[in-house]
N, C-alpha and C positions, 0 to 999 in steps of 0.2 A: 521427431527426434530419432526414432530407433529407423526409417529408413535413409534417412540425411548421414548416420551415425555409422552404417551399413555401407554404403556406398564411400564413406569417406576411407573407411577401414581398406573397402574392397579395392579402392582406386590406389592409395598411399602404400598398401602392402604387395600390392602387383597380383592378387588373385586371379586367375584366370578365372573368366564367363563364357568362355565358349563351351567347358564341358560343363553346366549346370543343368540339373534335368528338375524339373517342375511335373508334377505327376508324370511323368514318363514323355516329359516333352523337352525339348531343347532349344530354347528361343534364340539362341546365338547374341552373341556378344551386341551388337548394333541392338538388333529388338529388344534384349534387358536393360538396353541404358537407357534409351527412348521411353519405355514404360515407366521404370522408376522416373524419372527426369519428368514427365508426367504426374505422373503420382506425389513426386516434390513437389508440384510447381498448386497440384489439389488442395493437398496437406495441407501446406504453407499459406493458402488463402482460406479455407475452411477456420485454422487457429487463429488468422489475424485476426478473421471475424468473432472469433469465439471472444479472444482476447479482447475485441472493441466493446461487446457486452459488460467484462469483469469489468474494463476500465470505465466506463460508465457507470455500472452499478458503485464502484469505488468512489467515483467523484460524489455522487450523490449521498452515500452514503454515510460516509466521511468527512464530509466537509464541515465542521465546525460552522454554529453560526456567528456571525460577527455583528461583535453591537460598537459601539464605539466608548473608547475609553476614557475619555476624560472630555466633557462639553465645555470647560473652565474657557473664558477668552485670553484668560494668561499662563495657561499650560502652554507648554515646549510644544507640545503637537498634539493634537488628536489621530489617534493611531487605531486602527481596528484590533481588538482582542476577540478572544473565543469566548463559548459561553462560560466557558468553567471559567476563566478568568475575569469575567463580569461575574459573575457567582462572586467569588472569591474577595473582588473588591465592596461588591452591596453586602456582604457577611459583617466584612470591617466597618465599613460605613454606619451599616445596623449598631455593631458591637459601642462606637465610638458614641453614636447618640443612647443609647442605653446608660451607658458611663454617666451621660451627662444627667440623663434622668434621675438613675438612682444614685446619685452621689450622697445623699442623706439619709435612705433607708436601706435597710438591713436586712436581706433576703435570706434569712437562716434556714430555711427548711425546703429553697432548691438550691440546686447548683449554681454554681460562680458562675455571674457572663463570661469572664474571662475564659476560664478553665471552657466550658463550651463552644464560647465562638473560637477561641482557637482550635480546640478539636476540629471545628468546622473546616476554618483554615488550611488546617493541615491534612488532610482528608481529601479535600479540593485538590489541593496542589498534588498530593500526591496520583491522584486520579489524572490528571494533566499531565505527569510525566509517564505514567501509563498507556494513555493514549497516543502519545509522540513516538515512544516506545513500539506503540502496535500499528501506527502510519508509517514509521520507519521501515518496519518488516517488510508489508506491505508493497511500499514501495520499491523496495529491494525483486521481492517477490512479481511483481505486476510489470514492470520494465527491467529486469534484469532476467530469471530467472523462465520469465514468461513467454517472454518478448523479444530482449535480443539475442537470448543463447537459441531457440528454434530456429527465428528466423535466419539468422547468422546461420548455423548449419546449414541449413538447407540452401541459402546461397554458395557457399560454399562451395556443398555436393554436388548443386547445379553447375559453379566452373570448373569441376574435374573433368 
């Protein structure tokens, strides 16, 4: 980025490179644009590669696994969900058959299904819009920031 950023500056603002001196040497305008231009063309495939690791490690990382949500043969559709949202649904599930359980005894000295399995509930969900939250970044991060604002430059600076 800082010599794609360099060169853009240097081309756009009309900088002369003819008198630039590098330890006491003078590579002339032709040889500094060749070398950077070089040096872009390094950069720019060293980061891609760098970048194809994150985005792998990304994919892998992140990816939610998918169970299927609903096996019913008269559900709308069977649709993949994440885990937290198979979580989420076997919580209630659970909650709903406990209901049916204790519907005549009197559990006074623990806590309310209710009151628990929704904590549960909600706890879940809120963890799910956390992690949507932190794949969003991510991805902002990983193909925008990462990826095409480098790469972009350095093409760029390469057609100047």
């Amino acid at each position: 980025m800082a010599l794609a950023l360099a060169k853009i500056l240097t081309v756009t603002t009309g900088i002369d490179a003819n008198d630039l001196s590098i330890l006491n040497v003078t590579p002339g305008s032709q040889s500094l644009e060749a070398i950077t231009d070089f040096l872009l063309v390094f950069l720019a495939a060293n980061h891609l590669l760098s970048w194809l690791g994150d985005a792998q490690s990304f994919k892998a990382w992140n990816r939610p696994t998918k169970s299927v949500a609903n096996m019913s043969m008269f559900a709308q559709r069977n649709e993949p969900i994440s885990e937290i949202e198979y979580y989420v649904s076997q919580v209630k599930e659970y909650h709903r058959l406990q209901k049916q359980r204790h519907t005549n005894i009197s559990l006074k000295s623990y806590r309310a299904p209710d009151e628990f399995v929704s904590e549960l509930v909600q706890s879940s969900k809120d963890l799910q819009k956390s992690v949507d939250r932190l794949n969003l970044h991510a991805r902002l991060y990983l193909w925008g920031w990462y990826l095409a604002l480098p790469l972009a430059s350095a093409a760029y600076a390469l057609l100047l």
